[in-house]
Backbone as JSON, one array per atom type, in Angstrom:
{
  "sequence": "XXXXXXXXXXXXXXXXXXXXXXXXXXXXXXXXXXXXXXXXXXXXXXXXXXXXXXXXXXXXXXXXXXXXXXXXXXXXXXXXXXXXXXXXXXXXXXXXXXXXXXXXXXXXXXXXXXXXXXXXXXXXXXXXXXXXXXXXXXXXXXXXXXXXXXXXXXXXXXXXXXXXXXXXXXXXXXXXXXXXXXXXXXXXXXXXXXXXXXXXXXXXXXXXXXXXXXXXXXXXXXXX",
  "N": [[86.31, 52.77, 63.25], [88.89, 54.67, 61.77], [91.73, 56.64, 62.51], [94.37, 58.69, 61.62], [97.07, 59.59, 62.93], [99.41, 62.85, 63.55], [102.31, 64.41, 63.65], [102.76, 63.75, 66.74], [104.45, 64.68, 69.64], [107.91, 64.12, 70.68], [107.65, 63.3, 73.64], [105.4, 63.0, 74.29], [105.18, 60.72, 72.59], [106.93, 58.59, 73.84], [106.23, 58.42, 76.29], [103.52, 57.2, 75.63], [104.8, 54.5, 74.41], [105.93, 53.64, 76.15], [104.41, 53.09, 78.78], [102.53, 51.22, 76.87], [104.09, 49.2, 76.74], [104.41, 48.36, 79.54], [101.72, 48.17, 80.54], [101.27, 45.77, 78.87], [100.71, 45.67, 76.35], [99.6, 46.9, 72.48], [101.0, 49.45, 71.06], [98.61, 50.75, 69.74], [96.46, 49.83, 70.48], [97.33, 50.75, 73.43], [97.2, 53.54, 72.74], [93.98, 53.82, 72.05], [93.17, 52.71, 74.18], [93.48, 55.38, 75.53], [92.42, 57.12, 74.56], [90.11, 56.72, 75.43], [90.03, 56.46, 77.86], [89.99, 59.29, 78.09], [88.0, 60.28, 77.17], [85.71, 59.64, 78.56], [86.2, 60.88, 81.21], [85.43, 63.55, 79.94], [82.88, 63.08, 79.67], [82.78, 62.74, 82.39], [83.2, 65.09, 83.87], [81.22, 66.74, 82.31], [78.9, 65.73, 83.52], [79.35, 66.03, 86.03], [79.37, 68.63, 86.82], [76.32, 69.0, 86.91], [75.83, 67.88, 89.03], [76.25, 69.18, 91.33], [74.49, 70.56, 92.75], [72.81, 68.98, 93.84], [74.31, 67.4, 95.45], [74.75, 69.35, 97.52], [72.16, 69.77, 98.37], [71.79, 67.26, 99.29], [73.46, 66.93, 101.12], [72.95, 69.03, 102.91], [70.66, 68.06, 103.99], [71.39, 66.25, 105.98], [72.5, 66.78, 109.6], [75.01, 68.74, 110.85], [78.13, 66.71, 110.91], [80.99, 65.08, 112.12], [84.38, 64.83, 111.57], [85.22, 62.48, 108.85], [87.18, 60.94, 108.67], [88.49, 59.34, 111.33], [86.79, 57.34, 111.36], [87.21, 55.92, 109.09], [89.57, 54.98, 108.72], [89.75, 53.31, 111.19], [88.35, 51.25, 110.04], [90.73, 50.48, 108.35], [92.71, 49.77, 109.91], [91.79, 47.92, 111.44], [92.08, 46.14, 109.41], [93.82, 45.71, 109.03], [90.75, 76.1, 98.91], [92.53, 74.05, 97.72], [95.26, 73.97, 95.52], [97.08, 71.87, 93.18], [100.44, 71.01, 92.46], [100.45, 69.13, 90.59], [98.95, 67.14, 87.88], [97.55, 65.13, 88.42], [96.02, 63.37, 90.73], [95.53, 61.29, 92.56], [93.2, 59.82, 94.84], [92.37, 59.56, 97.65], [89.9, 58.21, 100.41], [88.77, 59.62, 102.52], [88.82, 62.38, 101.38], [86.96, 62.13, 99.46], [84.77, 61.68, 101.03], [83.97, 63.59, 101.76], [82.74, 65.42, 100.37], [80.18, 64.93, 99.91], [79.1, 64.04, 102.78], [78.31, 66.36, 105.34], [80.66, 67.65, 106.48], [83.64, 68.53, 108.75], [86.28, 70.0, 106.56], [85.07, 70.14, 104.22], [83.95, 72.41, 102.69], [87.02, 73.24, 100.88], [86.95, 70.28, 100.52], [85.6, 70.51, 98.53], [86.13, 72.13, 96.67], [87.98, 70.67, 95.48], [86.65, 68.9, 93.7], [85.84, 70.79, 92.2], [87.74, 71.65, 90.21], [88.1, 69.24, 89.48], [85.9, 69.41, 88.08], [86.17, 71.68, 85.98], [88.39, 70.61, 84.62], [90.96, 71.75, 85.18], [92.36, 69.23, 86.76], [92.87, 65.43, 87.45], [91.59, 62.92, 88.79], [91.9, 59.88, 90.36], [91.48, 57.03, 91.89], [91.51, 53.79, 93.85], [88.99, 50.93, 93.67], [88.77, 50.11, 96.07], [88.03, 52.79, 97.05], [85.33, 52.7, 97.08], [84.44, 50.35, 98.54], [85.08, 51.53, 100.82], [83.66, 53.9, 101.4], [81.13, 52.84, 101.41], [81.42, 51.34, 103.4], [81.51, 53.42, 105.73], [79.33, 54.58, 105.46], [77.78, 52.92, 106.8], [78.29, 52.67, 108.98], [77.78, 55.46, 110.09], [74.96, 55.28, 110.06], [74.53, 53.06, 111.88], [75.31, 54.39, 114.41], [73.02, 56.27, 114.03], [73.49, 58.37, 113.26], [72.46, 58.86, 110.29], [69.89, 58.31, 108.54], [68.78, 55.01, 106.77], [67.98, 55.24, 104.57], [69.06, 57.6, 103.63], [71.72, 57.09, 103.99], [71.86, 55.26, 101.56], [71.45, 56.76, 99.64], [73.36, 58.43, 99.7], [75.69, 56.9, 98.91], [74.62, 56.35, 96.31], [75.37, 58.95, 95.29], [77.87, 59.33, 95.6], [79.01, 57.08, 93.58], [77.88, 58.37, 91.19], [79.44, 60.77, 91.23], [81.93, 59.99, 91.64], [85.84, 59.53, 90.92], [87.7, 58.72, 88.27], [87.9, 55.77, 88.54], [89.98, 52.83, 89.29], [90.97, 49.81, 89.03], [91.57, 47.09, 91.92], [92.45, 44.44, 92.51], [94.18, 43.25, 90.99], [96.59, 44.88, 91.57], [97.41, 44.14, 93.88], [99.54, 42.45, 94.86], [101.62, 44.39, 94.52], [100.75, 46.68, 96.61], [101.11, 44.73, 98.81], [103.68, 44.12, 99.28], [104.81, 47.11, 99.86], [103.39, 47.53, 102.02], [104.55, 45.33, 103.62], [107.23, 46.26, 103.59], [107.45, 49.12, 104.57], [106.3, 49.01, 106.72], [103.24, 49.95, 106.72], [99.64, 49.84, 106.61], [97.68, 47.99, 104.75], [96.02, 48.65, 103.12], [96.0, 51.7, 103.27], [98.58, 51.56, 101.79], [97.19, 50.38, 99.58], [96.58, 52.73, 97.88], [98.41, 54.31, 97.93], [100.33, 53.1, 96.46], [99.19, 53.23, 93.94], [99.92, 55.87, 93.63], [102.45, 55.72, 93.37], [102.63, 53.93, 91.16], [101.31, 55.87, 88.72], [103.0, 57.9, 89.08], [101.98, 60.38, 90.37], [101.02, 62.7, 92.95], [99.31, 61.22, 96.19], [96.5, 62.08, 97.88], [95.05, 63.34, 100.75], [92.76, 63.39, 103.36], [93.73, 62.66, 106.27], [95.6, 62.71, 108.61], [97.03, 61.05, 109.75], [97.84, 59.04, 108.21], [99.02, 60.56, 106.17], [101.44, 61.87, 108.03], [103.01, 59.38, 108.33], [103.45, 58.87, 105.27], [105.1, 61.09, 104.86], [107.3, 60.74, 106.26], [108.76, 58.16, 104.95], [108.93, 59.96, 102.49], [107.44, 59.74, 100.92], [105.29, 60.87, 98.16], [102.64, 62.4, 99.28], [99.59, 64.56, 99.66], [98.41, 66.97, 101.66], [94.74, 67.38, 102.41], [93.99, 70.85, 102.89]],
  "CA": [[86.77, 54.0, 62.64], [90.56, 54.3, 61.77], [92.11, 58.01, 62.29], [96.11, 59.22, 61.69], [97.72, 61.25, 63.95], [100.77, 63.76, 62.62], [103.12, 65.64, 64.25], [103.06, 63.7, 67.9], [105.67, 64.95, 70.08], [108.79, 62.68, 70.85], [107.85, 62.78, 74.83], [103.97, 61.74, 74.2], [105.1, 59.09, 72.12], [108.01, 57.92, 74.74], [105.26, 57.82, 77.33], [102.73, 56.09, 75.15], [105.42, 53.35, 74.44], [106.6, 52.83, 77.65], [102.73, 52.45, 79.04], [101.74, 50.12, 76.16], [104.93, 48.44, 77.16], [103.91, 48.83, 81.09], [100.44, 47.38, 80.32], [101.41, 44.3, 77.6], [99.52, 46.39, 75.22], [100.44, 47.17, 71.56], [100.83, 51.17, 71.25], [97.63, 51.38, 68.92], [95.67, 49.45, 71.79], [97.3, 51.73, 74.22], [96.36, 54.81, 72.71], [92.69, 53.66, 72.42], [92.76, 53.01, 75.65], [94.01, 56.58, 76.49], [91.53, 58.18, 73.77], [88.64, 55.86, 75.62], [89.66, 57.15, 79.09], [90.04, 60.89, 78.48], [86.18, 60.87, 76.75], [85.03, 59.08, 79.54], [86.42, 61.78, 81.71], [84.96, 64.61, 79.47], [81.53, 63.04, 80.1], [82.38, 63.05, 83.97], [82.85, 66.39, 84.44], [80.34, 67.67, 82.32], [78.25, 65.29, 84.42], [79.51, 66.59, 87.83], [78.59, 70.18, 86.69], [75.49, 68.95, 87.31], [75.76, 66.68, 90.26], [77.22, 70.13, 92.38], [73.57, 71.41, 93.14], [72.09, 67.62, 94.5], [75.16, 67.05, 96.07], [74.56, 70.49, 98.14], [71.08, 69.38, 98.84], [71.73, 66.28, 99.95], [74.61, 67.42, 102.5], [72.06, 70.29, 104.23], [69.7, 67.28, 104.64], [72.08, 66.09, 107.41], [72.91, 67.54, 110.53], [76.21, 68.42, 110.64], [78.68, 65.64, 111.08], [82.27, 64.98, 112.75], [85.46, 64.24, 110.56], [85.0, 60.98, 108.91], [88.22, 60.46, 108.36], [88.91, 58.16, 111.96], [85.81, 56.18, 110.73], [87.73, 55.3, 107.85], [90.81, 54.33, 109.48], [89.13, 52.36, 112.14], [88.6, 49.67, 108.93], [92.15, 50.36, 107.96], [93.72, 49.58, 111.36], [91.23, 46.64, 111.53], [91.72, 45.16, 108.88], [95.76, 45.42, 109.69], [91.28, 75.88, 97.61], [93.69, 73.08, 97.51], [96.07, 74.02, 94.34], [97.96, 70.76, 92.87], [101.18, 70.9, 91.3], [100.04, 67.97, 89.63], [97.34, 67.19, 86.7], [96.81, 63.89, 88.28], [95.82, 63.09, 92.12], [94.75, 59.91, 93.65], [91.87, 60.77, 95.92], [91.76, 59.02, 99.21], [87.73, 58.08, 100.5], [89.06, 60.79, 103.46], [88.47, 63.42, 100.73], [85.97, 62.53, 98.65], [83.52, 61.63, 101.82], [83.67, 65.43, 102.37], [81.88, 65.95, 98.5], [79.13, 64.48, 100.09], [78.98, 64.54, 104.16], [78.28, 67.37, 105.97], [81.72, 67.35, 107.92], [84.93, 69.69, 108.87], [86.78, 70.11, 105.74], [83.93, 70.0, 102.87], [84.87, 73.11, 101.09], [88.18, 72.41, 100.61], [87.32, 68.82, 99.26], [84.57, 70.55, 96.85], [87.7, 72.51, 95.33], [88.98, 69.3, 94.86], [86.01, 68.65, 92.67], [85.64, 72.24, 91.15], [89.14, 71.53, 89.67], [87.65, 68.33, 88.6], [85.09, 69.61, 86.67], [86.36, 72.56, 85.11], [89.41, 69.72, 83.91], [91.93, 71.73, 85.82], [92.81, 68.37, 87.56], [92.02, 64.43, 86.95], [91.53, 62.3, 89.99], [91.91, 58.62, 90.25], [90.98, 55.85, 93.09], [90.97, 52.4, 93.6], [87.76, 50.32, 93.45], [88.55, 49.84, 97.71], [87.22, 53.42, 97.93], [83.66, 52.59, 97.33], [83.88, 49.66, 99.66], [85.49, 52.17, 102.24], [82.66, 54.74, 101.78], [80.29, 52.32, 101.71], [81.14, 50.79, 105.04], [81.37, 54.44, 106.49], [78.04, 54.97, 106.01], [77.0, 51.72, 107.4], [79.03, 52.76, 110.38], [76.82, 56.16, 110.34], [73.67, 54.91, 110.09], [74.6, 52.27, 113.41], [75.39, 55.47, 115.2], [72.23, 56.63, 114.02], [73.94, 59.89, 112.44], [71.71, 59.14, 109.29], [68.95, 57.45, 108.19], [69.44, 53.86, 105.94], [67.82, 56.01, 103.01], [70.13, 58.49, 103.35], [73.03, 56.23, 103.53], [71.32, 54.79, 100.29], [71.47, 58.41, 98.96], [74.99, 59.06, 99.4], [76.21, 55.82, 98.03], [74.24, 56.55, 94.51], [76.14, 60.09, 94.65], [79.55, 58.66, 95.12], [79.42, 56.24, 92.52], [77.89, 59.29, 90.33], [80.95, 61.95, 91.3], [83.56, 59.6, 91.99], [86.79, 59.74, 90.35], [88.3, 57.27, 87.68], [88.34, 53.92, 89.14], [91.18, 51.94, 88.91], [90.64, 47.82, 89.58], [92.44, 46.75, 92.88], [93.04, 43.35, 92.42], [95.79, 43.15, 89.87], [97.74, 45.47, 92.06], [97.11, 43.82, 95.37], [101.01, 42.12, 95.17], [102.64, 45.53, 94.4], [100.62, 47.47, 98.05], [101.59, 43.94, 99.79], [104.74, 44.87, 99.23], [104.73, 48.13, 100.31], [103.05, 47.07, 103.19], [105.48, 44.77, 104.62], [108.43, 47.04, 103.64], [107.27, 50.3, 104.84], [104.9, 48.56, 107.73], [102.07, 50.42, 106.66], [98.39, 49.21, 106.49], [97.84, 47.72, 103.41], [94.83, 49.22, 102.55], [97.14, 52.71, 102.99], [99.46, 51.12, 100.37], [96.9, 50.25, 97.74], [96.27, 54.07, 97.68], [99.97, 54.89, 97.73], [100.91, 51.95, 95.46], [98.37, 54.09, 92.75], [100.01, 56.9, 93.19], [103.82, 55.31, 92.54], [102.26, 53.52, 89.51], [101.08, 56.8, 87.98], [103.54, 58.71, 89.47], [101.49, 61.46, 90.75], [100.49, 62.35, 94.78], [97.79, 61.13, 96.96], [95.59, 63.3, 98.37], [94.25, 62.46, 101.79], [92.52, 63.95, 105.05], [94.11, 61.75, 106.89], [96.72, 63.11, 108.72], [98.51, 59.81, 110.32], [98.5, 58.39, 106.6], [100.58, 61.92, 105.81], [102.48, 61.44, 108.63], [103.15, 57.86, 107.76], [104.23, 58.76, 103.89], [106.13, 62.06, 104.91], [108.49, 59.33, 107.19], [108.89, 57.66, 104.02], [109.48, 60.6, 101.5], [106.26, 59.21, 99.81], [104.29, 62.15, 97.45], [101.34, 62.03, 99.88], [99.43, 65.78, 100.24], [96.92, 66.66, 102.65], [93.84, 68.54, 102.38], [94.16, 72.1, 104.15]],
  "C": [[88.29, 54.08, 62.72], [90.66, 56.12, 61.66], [93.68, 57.72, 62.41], [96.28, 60.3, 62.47], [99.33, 61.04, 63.68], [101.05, 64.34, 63.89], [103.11, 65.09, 66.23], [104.37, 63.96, 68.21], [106.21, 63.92, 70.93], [108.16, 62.31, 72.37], [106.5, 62.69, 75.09], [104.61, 60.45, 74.11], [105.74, 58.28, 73.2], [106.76, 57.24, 75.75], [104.6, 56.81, 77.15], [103.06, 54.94, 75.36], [105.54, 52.83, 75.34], [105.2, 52.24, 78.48], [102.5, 51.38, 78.34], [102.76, 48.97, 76.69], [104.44, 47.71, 78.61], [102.6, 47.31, 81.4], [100.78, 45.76, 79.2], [100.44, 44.52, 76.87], [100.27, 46.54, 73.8], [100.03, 48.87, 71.7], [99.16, 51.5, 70.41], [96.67, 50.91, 69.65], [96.08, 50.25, 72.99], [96.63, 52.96, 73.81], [94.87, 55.2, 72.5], [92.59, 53.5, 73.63], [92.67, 54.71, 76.35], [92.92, 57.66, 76.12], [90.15, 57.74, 74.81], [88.84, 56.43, 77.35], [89.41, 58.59, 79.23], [88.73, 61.24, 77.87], [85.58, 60.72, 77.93], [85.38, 60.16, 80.55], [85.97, 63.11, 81.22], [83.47, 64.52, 80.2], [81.47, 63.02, 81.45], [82.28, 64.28, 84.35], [81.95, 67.28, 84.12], [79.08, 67.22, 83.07], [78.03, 65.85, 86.02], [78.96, 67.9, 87.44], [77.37, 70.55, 87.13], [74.68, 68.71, 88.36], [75.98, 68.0, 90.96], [75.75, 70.39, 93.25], [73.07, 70.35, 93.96], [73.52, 67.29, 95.66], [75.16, 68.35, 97.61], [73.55, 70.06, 98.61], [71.07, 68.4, 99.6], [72.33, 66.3, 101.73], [73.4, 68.46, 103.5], [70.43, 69.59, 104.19], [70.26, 66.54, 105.53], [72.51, 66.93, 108.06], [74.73, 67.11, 110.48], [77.15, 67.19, 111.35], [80.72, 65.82, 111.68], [83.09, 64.49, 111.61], [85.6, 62.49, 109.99], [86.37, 60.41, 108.95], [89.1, 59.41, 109.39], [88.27, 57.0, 111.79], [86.66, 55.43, 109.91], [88.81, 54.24, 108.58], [90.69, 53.15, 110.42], [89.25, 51.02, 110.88], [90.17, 49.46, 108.88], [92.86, 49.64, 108.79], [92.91, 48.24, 111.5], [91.7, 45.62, 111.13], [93.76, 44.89, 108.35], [96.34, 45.5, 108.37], [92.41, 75.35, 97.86], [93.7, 73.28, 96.15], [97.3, 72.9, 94.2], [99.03, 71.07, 92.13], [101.05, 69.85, 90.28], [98.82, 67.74, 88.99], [96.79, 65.99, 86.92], [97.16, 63.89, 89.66], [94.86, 61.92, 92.18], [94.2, 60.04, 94.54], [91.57, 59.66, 97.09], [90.5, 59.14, 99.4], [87.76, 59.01, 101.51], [88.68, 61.9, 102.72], [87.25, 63.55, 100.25], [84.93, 62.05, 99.77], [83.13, 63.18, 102.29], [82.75, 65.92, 100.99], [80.25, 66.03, 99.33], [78.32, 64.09, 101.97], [78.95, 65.58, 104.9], [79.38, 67.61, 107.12], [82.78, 68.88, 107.84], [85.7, 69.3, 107.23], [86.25, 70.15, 103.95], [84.16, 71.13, 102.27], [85.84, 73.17, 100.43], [87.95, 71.6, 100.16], [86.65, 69.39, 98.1], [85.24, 71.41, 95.95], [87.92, 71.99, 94.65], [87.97, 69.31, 93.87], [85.48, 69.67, 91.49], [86.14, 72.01, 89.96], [88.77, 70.25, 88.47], [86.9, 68.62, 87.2], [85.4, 70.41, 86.03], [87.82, 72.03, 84.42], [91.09, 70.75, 84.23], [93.08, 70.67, 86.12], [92.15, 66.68, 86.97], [92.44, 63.4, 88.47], [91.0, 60.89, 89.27], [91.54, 57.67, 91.37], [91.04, 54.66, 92.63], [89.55, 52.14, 93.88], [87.35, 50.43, 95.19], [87.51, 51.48, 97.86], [85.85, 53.74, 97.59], [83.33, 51.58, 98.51], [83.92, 50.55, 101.07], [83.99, 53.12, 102.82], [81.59, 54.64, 102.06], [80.29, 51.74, 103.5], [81.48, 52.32, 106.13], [80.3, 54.74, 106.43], [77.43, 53.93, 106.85], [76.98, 52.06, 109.12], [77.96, 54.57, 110.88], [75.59, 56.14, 110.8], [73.9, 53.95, 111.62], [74.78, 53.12, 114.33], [74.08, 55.74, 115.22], [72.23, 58.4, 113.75], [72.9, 60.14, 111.46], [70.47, 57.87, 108.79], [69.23, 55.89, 106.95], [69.15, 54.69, 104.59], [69.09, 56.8, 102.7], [71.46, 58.17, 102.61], [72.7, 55.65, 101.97], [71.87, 55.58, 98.86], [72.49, 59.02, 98.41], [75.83, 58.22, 98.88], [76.02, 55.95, 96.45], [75.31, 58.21, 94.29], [77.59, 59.71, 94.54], [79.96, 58.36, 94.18], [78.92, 57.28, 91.15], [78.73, 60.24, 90.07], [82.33, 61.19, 91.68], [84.63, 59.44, 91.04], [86.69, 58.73, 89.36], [88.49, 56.08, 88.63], [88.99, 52.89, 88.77], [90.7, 50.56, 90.1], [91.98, 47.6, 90.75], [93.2, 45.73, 92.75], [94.31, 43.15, 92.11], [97.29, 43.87, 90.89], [98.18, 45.18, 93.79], [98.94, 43.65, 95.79], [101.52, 43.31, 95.3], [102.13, 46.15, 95.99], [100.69, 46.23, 99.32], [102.81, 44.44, 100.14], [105.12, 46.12, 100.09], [104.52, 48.24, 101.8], [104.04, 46.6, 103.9], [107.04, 45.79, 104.48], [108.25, 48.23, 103.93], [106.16, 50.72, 106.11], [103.86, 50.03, 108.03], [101.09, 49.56, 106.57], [98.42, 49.22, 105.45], [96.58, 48.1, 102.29], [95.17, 50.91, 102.41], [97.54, 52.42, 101.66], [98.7, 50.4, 99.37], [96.67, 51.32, 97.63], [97.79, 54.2, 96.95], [100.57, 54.07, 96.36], [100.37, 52.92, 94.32], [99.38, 54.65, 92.32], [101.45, 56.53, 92.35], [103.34, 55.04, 91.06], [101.99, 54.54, 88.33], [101.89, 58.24, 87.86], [102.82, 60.41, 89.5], [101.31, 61.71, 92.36], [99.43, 61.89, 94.69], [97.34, 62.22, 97.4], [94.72, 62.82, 99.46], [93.81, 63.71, 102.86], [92.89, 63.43, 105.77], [95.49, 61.81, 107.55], [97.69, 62.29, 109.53], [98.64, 59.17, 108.57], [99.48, 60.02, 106.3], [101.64, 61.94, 106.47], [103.63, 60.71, 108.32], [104.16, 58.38, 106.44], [105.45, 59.77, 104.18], [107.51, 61.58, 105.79], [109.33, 58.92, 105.97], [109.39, 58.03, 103.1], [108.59, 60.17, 100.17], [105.46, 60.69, 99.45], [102.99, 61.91, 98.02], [101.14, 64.23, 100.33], [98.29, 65.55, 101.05], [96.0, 67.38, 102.45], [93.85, 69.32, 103.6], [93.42, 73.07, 103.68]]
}
């Protein structure tokens, strides 16, 4: 299907260009891309609209739970109404494990996803935070916090309410980087790396990664 578009304004187009540029795209392959992500984002939130009520159910089928957010970190270190001024946030697995865990800070993150769905807001992630959330439940279930189903349970809702997913790989060099020049964990700086790339904040529970960026003068907020 071929459509014309009239009357774009000069500081779309600038953007467009500079993206298609960005990407080694031509602008009429960029702006399919841009038309092909913002549907795909229509159908998430009218999706989540739905997800809010199972996602509730699921959570007050666990007993309540402790802050996951040192769980998380533990890999990290291993492996060595929140209102945004911004229309685009990078969602740390510190946040969005609160959508779906019965822990300290869960209404607050389900703002975060209110915002989502009523297109307030558009949240982004790398691909790492399914592995992250995945190996936090693993790390649940060995406690014996939750059952393997469960963990099963909350993995299929993730990958049903989770943000845009942006591919890690490609950007691995740029949060090396980061890493060695800002000796952070480098699993930190593929978050952070996002956010530079899109120039928007992170968004974390994670209050030594806030620490960490606010050292730095890095756009890192926290959930409060």
């Amino acid at each position: 299907m071929n459509i014309t578009l009239k009357n774009v304004p000069q500081r779309v187009y600038r953007t467009m260009r500079r993206e298609a540029k960005d990407q080694g795209r031509s602008l009429n392959a960029q702006i399919i891309k841009t038309l092909e992500t913002e549907a795909a984002a229509v159908a998430r939130r009218k999706r989540l609209r739905g997800l809010r009520l199972e996602l509730d159910r699921f959570a007050a089928s666990i007993p309540p739970l402790d802050d996951s957010t040192p769980l998380i970190g533990e890999d990290r270190r291993r492996k060595r109404r929140f209102m945004s001024t911004s229309a685009l946030l990078v969602l740390d697995c510190s946040v969005a494990a609160k959508w779906i865990l019965p822990e300290p800070g869960r209404v607050q993150a389900l703002e975060i996803l209110e915002q989502q769905e009523s297109g307030e807001i558009s949240l982004i992630a790398p691909d790492l935070m399914l592995a992250e959330f995945a190996s936090l439940l693993a790390k649940r279930h060995r406690r014996k916090q939750i059952s393997a189903e469960q963990a099963a349970e909350a993995f299929q809702l993730m990958e049903q309410c989770s943000p845009t997913i942006v591919e890690t790989h490609s950007r691995l060099a740029r949060a090396l980087h980061l890493s060695l020049q800002l000796n952070m964990s480098l699993w930190d700086c593929v978050y952070v790396s996002l956010a530079i790339e899109y120039g928007c904040p992170l968004l974390t529970a994670d209050r030594r990664l806030f620490r960490a960026g606010a050292s730095h003068q890095l756009s890192i907020q926290l959930l409060s």
